[in-house]
C-alpha positions, 0 to 999 in steps of 0.5 A: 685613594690618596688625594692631591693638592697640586698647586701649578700656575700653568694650566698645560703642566697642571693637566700633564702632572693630573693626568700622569699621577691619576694614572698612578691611581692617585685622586688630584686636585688643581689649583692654578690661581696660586698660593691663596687658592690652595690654602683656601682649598685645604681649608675645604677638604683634606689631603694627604700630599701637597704638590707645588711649583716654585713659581706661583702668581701671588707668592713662591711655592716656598712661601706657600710651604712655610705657610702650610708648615706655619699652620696647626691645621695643615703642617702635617701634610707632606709638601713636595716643591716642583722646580724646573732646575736642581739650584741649590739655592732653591733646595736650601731655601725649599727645606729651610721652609719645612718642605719634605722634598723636592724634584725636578720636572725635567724628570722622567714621569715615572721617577716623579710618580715613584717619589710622590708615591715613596712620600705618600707611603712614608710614615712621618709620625716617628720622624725626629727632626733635629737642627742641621747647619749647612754652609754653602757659598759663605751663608749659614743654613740652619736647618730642622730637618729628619734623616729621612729627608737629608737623605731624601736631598742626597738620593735625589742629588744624586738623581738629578747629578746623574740625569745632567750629567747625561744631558751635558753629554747629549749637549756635548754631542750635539754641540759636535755634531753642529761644529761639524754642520757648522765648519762644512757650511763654511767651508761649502760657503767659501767655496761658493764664494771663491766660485762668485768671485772667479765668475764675476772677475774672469768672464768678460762681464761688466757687475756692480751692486747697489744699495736701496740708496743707489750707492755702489757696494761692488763692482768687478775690475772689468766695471771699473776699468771701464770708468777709469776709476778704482774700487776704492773710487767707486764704493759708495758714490752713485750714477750721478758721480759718473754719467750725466744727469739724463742717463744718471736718472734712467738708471736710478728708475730701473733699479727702483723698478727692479726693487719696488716690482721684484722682478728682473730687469732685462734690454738691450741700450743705445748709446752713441759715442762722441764720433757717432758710432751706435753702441747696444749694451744688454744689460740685465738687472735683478733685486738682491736678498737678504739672510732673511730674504728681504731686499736690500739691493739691485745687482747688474751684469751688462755686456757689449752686444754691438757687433750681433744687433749690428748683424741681425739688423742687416739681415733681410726680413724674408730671410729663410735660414738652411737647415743646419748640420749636425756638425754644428761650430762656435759660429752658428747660432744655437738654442740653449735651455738652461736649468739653474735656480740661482739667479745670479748663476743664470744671468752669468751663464745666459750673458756668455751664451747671448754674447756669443749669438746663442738664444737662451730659454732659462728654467728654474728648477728641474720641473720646468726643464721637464716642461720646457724640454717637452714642448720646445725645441732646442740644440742642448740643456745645460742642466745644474744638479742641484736644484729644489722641485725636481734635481737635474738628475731626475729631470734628465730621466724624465726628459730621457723617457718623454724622448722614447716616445718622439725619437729624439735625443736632445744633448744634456750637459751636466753644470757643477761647482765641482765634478769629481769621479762619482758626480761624472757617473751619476750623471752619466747613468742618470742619461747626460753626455757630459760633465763640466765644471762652472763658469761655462766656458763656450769653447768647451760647451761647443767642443762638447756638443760636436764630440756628442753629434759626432758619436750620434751620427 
């Protein structure tokens, strides 16, 4: 059985290379320690083939070739240098050390077993090896090497040409299809930009970001009417540069709160005007995340709620409502769930509903719809079909199948970036009434929920 000197620093390649070629019915041994280890191993006990890395602790493989090819004792055991890329460099330098070959280890295994076996079987006595110049990049090689092994060179020249040229394809390929990826997720980014940007200047809502500083990063022309001042005048200024000390203080509290507790901050504020009329603001404030989901800011929606908590207060405690009809309008007050996952989206979409005297109970994803559709009671869900654990398509099959067992028949409105024909009929299949597109409008959501009562009774 021929034996082998494998020489390899990493001890996981040299398992790997073991293990390949005593498959092949050949005899290794290992010598992780480097270019010493291996000298001191062929003075030990002979071998028929040399195999080695080019990296090596103490010396290069190459070193170790010379070294061997220097040697009365061992220069006329075949070295075979192991490289992790074809450079010429490496090559040249490899056979101007007496190296008889060299391959690649991103070789396929059974073309580098097939090469040590083709060396193995080779008869070195009656090579000739004669003074060969080879000029490459403007240095001179000169070179005392066989036929044999310029032949050697060439074959697996052209072996590891023709193996880069498939990989530079398959790069090629890949490198598409991730151009493909990429310009599809910039354009899906754009479009959720340009929906962000439609939802925060079109809905009748006060939004503003804030750094971990304080200092303002944005706010909506609606924000900034409200303080007489332009975007430009508010970007990077804080609370202190426009309300009073007391208020400016509160402010800063909740944004910390919000970023130290990770949590959303959600009430209703009185204020007072100079002729002493009260004014009640919601305001609802969330941490802002990062690309690698670390916070780097507060986000806040606010939205006069005045005239409501001013009504709801004349309302007599012992007050018993009617029941309501089916035929229900824009005026009476509804239960919503919601199912949304994004946050910003669930603060848009509850701020108009609650603006509007509507109750909002918010899921996060389709699972708790489910759960909250089956233990609650309400008017409609609004549900988004995208959303992790569970989509708002196999959410509403769920809650469909919950509802033969009780008789009822909650309406479910499907929310979409973008509704084209084949979303309208998935949803309508998956058991929803309806389809709109977001922002929500109320009109519609009420118009809706009249058309679909209407059809139920």
């Amino acid at each position: 059985m021929k034996r082998i000197l494998l020489v390899e620093n990493s001890p996981t390649q040299a398992s790997a290379f073991g293990m390949l070629l005593e498959d092949a019915g050949l005899s290794v041994e290992t010598a992780t320690g480097g270019a010493a280890e291996a000298m001191q191993r062929l003075g030990q006990q002979p071998f028929d083939l040399i195999l080695t890395t080019l990296t090596l602790p103490d010396q290069s493989g190459i070193d170790l070739c010379r070294s061997v090819k220097l040697s009365d004792e061992f220069k006329s055991i075949p070295v075979i240098i192991l490289t992790t890329s074809t450079a010429p460099l490496d090559i040249l330098n490899s056979l101007n050390a007496g190296a008889d070959g060299f391959i690649s280890k991103t070789r396929e295994p059974d073309q580098i077993v097939a090469h040590v076996k083709q060396l193995l079987d080779r008869d070195h006595s009656n090579e000739s090896s004669a003074t060969t110049e080879i000029s490459f990049r403007g240095t001179e090689y000169k070179l005392a090497i066989s036929t044999e092994q310029i032949l050697n060179v060439m074959i697996s020249a052209i072996d590891d040409a023709t193996s880069l040229t498939a990989q530079q394809a398959d790069m090629n390929d890949q490198l598409e299809l991730e151009l493909k990826k990429r310009r599809q997720a910039e354009h899906e980014l754009r479009a959720q930009n340009e929906l962000y940007h439609s939802l925060v200047e079109q809905v009748p809502i006060n939004m503003f970001r804030k750094d971990l500083n304080g200092r303002f990063t944005f706010a909506n022309q609606l924000f900034c009417n409200d303080l007489g001042c332009s975007p430009a005048d508010i970007i990077g200024k804080t609370d202190f540069d426009f309300f009073p000390k007391e208020l400016a203080e509160k402010y800063r509290r909740n944004d910390q709160t919000v970023v130290e507790q990770d949590r959303t901050f959600d009430d209703v504020e009185q204020h007072h005007t100079p002729d002493g009329r009260r004014v009640f603001v919601h305001v609802m404030k969330f941490p802002v995340r990062d690309g690698n989901d670390r916070i780097n800011g507060v986000q806040a929606v606010f939205w006069d709620v005045t005239n409501q908590t001013l009504a709801d207060e004349e309302i007599p405690d012992d007050y018993i409502p009617m029941d309501s009809s089916a035929d229900q309008t824009q005026d009476e007050s509804l239960s919503f769930l919601l199912a949304e996952d994004s946050v910003t989206n669930q603060l848009l979409a509850k701020a108009i509903l609650t603006q509007q005297g509507h109750d909002v109970t918010v899921a996060d994803n389709g699972k708790d719809a489910v759960e909250l559709a089956a233990n609650g009671e309400f008017d409609a869900i609004l549900m988004d079909i995208e959303m992790p654990t569970l989509n708002g398509l196999d959410a509403t099959r769920q809650i469909r199948i919950h509802e033969q067992s009780t008789g009822q028949h909650v309406p479910i409105i499907a929310l979409t970036a973008s509704s084209s024909e084949d979303d309208n009929r998935q949803c309508l299949e998956a058991g929803m009434n309806a389809v709109i597109s977001k922002p929500i409008r109320m009109d519609s959501v009420v118009s809706l929920l009249a058309e679909i009562n209407s059809k139920q009774d």
